[in-house]
Every structure is written in C-alpha cells, then in structure tokens.
C-alpha positions as CSV (number, residue, x, y, z in Angstrom):
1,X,99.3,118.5,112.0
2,X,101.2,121.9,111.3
3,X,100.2,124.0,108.2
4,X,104.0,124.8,106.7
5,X,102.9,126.9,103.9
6,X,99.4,128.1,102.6
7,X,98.9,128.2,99.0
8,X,100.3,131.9,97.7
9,X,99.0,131.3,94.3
10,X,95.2,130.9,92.5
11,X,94.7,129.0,89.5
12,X,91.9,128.7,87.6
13,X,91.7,127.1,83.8
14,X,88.9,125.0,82.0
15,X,90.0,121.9,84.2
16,X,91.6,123.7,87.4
17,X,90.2,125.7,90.2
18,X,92.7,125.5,93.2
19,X,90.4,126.9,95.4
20,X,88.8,123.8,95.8
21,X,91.5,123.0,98.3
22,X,90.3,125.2,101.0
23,X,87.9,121.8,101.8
24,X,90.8,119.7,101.8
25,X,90.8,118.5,105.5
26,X,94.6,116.9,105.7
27,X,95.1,113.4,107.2
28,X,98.5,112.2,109.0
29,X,100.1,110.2,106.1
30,X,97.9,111.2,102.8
31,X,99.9,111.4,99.8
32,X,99.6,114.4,97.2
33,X,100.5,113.0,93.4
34,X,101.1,116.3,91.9
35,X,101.9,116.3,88.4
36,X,101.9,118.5,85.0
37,X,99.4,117.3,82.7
38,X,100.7,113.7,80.7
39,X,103.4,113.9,82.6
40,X,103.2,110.3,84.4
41,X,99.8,110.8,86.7
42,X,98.1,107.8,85.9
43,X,101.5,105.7,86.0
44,X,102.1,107.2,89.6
45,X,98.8,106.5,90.9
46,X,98.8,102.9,89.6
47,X,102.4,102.7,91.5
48,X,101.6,104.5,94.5
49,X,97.8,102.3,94.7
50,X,100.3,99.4,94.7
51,X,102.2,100.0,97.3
52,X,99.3,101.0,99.9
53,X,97.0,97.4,99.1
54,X,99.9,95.6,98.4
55,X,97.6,94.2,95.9
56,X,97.8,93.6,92.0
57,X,94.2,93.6,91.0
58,X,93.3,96.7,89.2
59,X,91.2,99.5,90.9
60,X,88.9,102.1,90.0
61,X,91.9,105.1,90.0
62,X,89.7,107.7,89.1
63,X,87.7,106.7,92.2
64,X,89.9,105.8,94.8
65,X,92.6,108.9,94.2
66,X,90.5,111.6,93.4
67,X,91.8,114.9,91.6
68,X,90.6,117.7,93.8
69,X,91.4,120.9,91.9
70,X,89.6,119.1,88.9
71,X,86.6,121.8,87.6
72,X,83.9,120.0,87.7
73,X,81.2,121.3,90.7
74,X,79.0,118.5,90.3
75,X,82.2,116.3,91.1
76,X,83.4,118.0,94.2
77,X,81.1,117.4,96.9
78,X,81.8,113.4,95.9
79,X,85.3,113.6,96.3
80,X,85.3,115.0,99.6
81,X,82.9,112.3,100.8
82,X,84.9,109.7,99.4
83,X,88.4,111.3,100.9
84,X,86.2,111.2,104.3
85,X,85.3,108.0,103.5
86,X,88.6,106.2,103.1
87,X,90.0,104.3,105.8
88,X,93.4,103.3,103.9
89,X,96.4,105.7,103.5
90,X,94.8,108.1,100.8
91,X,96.3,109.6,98.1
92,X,95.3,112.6,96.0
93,X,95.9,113.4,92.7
94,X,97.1,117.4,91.4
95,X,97.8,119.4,88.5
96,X,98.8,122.2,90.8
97,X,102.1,123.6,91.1
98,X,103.7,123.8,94.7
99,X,102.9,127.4,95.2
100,X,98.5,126.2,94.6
101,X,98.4,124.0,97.1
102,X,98.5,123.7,100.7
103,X,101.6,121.9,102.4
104,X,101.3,120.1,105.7
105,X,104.3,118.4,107.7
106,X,102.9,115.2,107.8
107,X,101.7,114.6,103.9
108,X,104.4,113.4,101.2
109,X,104.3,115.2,97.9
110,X,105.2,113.3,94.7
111,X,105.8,114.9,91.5
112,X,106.5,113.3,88.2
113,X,108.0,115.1,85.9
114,X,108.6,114.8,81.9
115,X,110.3,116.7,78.7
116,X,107.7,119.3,78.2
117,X,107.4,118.3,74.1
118,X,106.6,114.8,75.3
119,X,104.0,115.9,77.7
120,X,102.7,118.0,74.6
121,X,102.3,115.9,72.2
122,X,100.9,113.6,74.8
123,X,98.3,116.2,75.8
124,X,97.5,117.0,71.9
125,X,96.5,113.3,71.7
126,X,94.4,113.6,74.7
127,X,92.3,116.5,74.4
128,X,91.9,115.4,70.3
129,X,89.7,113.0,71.9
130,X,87.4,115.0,73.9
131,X,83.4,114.3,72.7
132,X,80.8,117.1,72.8
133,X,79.6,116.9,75.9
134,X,83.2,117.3,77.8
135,X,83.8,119.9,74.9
136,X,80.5,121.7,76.2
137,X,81.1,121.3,80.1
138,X,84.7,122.8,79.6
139,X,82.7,125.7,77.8
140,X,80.7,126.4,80.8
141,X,83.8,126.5,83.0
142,X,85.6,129.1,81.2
143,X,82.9,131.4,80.6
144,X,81.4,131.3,84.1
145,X,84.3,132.4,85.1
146,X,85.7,135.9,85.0
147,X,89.0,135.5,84.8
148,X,89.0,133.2,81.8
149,X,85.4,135.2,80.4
150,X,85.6,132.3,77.0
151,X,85.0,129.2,75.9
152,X,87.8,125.9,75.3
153,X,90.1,126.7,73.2
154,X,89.8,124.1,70.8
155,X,93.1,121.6,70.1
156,X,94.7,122.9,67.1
157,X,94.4,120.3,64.2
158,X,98.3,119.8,63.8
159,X,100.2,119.4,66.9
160,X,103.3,121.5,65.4
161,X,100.3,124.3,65.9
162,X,99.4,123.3,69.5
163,X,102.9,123.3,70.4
164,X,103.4,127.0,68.8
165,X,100.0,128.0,70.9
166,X,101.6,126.0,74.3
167,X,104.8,128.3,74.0
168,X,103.1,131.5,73.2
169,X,100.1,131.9,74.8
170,X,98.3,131.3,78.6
171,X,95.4,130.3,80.4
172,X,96.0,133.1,83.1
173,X,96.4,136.7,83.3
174,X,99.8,137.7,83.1
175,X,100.9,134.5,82.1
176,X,103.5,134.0,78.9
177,X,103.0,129.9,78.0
178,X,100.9,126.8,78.8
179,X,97.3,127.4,77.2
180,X,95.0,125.6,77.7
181,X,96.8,124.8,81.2
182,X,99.6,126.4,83.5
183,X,102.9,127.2,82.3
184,X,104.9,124.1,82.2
185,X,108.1,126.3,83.3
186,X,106.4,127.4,86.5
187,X,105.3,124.1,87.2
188,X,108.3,122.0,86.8
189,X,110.3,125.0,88.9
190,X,107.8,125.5,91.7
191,X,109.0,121.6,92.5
192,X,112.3,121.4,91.6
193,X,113.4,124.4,93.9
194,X,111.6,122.1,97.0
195,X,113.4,118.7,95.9
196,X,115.4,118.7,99.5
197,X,112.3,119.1,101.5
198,X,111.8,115.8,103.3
199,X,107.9,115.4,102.6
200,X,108.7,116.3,98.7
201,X,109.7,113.4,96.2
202,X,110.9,114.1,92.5
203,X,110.7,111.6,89.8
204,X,111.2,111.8,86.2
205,X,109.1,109.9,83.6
206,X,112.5,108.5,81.7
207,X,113.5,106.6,85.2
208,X,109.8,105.3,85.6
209,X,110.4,103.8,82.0
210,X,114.0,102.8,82.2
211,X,114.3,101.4,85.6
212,X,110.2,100.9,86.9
213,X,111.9,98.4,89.8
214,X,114.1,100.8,91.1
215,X,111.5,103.8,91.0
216,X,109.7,101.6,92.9
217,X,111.7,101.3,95.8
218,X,112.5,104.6,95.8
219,X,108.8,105.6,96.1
220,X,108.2,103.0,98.6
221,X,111.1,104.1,100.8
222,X,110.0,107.7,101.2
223,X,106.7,106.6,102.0
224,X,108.2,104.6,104.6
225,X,106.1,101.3,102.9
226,X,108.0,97.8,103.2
227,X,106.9,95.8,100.3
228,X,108.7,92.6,101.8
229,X,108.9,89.9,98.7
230,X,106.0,91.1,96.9
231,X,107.8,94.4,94.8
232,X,108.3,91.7,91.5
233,X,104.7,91.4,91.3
234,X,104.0,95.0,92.0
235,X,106.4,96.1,89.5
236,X,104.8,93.7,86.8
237,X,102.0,94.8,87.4
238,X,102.9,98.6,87.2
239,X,104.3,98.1,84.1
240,X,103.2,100.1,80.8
241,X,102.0,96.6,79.3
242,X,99.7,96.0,82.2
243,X,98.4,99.0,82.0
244,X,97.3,99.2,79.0
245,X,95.7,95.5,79.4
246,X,93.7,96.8,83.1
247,X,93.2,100.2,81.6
248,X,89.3,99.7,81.3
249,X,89.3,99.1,85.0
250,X,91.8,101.8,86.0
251,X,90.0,104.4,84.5
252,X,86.9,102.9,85.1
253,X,84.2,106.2,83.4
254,X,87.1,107.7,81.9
255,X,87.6,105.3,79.7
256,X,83.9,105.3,78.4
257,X,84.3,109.6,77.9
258,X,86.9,109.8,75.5
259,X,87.1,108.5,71.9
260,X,89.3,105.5,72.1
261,X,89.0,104.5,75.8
262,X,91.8,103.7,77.7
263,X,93.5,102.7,74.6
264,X,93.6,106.1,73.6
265,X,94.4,107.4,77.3
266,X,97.2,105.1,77.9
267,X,98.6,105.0,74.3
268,X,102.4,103.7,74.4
269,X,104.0,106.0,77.3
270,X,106.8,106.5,74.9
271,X,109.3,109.3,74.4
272,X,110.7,111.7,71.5
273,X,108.0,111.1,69.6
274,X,107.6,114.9,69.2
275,X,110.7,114.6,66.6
276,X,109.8,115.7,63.2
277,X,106.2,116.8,64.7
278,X,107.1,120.3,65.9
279,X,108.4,123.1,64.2
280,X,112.3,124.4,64.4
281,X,111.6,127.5,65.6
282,X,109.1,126.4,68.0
283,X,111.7,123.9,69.4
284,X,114.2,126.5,69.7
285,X,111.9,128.9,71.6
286,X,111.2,125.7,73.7
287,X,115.3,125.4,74.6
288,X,115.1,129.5,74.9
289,X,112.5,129.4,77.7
290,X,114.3,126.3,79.1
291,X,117.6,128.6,79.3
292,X,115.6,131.5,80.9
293,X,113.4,130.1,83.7
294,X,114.9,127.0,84.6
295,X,118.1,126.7,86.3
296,X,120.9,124.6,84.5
297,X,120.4,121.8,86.4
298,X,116.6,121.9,86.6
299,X,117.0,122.2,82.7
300,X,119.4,119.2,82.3
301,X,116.9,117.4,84.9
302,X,113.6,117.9,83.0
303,X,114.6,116.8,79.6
304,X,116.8,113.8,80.8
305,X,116.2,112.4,84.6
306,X,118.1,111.4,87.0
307,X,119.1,112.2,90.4
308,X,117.1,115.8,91.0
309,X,118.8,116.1,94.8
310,X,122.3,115.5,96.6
311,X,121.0,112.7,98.7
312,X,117.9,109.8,98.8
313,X,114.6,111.9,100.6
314,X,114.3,111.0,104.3
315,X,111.0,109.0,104.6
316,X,108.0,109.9,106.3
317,X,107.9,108.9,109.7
318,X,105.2,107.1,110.3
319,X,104.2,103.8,111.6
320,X,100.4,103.7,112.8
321,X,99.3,104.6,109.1
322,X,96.5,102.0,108.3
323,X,96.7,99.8,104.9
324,X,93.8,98.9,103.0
C-alpha cells in the first residue's frame, strides 16, 4: 500500500491529538469517516456499519469504529488492539482535517459536511452536557499540554455567546476561529479542495436528511459495496427515527457519560435551528469569513449541499475485501 501524502499539519485541542496517527497501521480497504464536530459523524458511521454487515441490528459504534485522534491516553492503546483485531472491512472515525491525517491509495475518505451555525448550535448542546468528570479529564488534557498550557474552556451559557467565542477565537497558535476545536473554515476547505480525488467522498448533511436512499447508494457505490435488495431495510434503519430509538445501543458508554443519554446526543438532526439564536453581527462575520476563505462554490456548497464535484467518485477497486 503506497503512502500518497503524510500529514503536513499537528493538531492538538482538549479532544484531539493527531499524532496518535503515527500508530495507525493502514489496511487495504479501511474506511476513514472524517468529519467536523456535529457535523453528521454518528449518522455516517451508522450508514457506513450498514453497508459492511449488511445487517440492521444496532452495534456498539463507539466500539466497532473507533476515533483515533480522540485525547484520551487511557483509550488509545484499546483502539489499536481492537483495529488489529477486526476482521471485517474497518472503518475509523476523524475530526481531523485532510492536511492531519495520513492518506493511503487504497483507504476511502468520507467527509460529511454541515452549515457551520448548525454544527454550532449542535456542538453547544453537546458539550452543555458534559459531567464533572469529562469536564475534569478535558482539564488534564489541555494543561499537560504545552501548546494549549489551560484548562476547558467552559461552554458559554447562551449559545449567541459560544457562537461569538467559535468565530473569534482558537484552540491553536496562530489560529483565528474554532475554539474549543479547529477552525471550521480550514476544515471544510482542506476537503473540499480534494473532492476529485478518487479515494475521497463528499457528502452534505442536508442530502443525508433530504434524500437518506439516495446518499446511500452513493456511499455504497464508492465503496464498491452491492447492497442487492436489502438498501430499504438499511435505509430504514439509518434513519433519524431509528436512531434515536437504537441510540442506547449505538453509543453504547456514551450514552451513560453525558446528561441526557443518547437522547441528548442524537437530539432531532434538524437544521436552521440557529435562527433567532445568534446574534446579527456574529452572523454576518460568519457570511464574512465564508466570503474570505472559502471559494464561491465551496461557500454555496457548505451552507446548501448538493453535487460538491463534476462527476460521481470512481469506487474503490476492490473485491477480496472481507464482510463481517
């Protein structure tokens, strides 16, 4: 397997350490979910779980797709056994943009991505529902760490505030935006500028919700996965509402961390509901930063979906890649 492109880029926040994928030991066929934070993770996981077990009982996500750049050193030795475990196709979950990870010819990239004030106010709800004792471990990971050198920042009590704090401030040195993660701008550009690589897929959180069946093929089709006549039942079974009714078993201990569970987690998966929650001028800077360091299209993309390249991504070529 070739190496096309090392990682050119650290990042480090309270959840994220990229160097963690210097262990990463790639596999012909693995498949790299790499999304922005609330930005259609989960959702892809489910999907992409479906389509490798061909199978609509729920499993343990957090588990079976684990998130290698999460900060959590206790965690990582685990996830590499369990990724050497595996004898199904994997697939591995991301925060990272394209320039933090490492890109092999042979694995298939998915990112999702989603209107940044969505994916805030989705985040807001999230991290409002952190307990002590993820509160205190996040602590520990930003002040062990000399390039952060301070504890969590706390999420702001109004999310008008938090979105103010997203635009303004960073996580990294030299950063502009995207505390108490990475710049949503970087991320969502780092992809879109490699949506006509052939191992690279692009989706968009309003075509997951508007057309799930369709989606679904698409994904299945660059993965080079025939679903014959069971896609209906997959696609049920991806759905939002059956999510939310399996979410105990999807996120298995995640769901027993946060206040609220899974219901909190997987809360309605709907858009716009950052209207009225955010302030003007915050929104305008949002559209501002859109204008500056996205390209038009890329821009137009993010905040409405759609077709992100000229023509359907080849699939992967592969046809010795085990099932379950």
């Amino acid at each position: 397997m070739k190496l096309i492109q090392a990682p050119t880029r650290e990042y480090r926040t309270w959840t994220t350490d990229s160097r963690n994928w210097s262990r990463y030991q790639p596999r012909a066929g693995d498949i790299v979910i790499a999304t922005y934070p609330k930005c259609g993770t989960t959702w892809m996981q489910r999907i992409v779980g479906l389509l490798i077990f061909q199978d609509t009982a729920p499993i343990p996500l957090m588990e079976v797709s684990p998130w290698i750049d999460r900060r959590a050193e206790a965690l990582v030795e685990e996830y590499f056994a369990t990724l050497e475990s595996q004898r199904h196709r994997r697939f591995i979950k991301s925060h990272l943009p394209f320039d933090g990870l490492p890109i092999f010819d042979e694995v298939s990239y998915i990112s999702v991505a989603r209107d940044g004030r969505d994916a805030l106010l989705s985040w807001h709800n999230f991290a409002s529902a952190f307990p002590p004792e993820i509160l205190d471990r996040l602590d520990h990971n930003g002040l062990c760490d000399e390039s952060l050198g301070r504890p969590f920042p706390r999420p702001c009590e109004r999310p008008a505030d938090e979105f103010h704090r997203w635009l303004t401030e960073s996580a990294m040195p030299g950063g502009d935006d995207g505390l108490p993660n990475v710049s949503f701008f970087h991320h969502t550009r780092s992809w879109w500028e490699q949506r006509e690589r052939s191992n690279v897929l692009l989706v968009h959180f309003n075509d997951l919700q508007q057309d799930l069946s369709q989606e679904m093929e698409r994904v299945a089709a660059f993965l080079g996965i025939s679903t014959g006549g069971t896609m209906p039942a997959l696609v049920d079974a991806a759905g939002f509402s059956a999510m939310r009714r399996d979410g105990r078993e999807l996120l298995s201990v995640l769901a027993d961390q946060i206040d609220g569970g899974h219901h909190r987690f997987l809360k309605d998966g709907r858009n716009r509901k950052w209207e009225g929650a955010f302030r003007q001028e915050d929104l305008d800077l949002y559209q501002m930063k859109l204008r500056e360091l996205l390209s038009p299209d890329c821009a137009h993309w993010i905040q409405n979906g759609g077709k992100a390249t000229d023509g359907p991504p080849r699939p992967v070529e592969r046809t010795d890649i085990p099932g379950r």
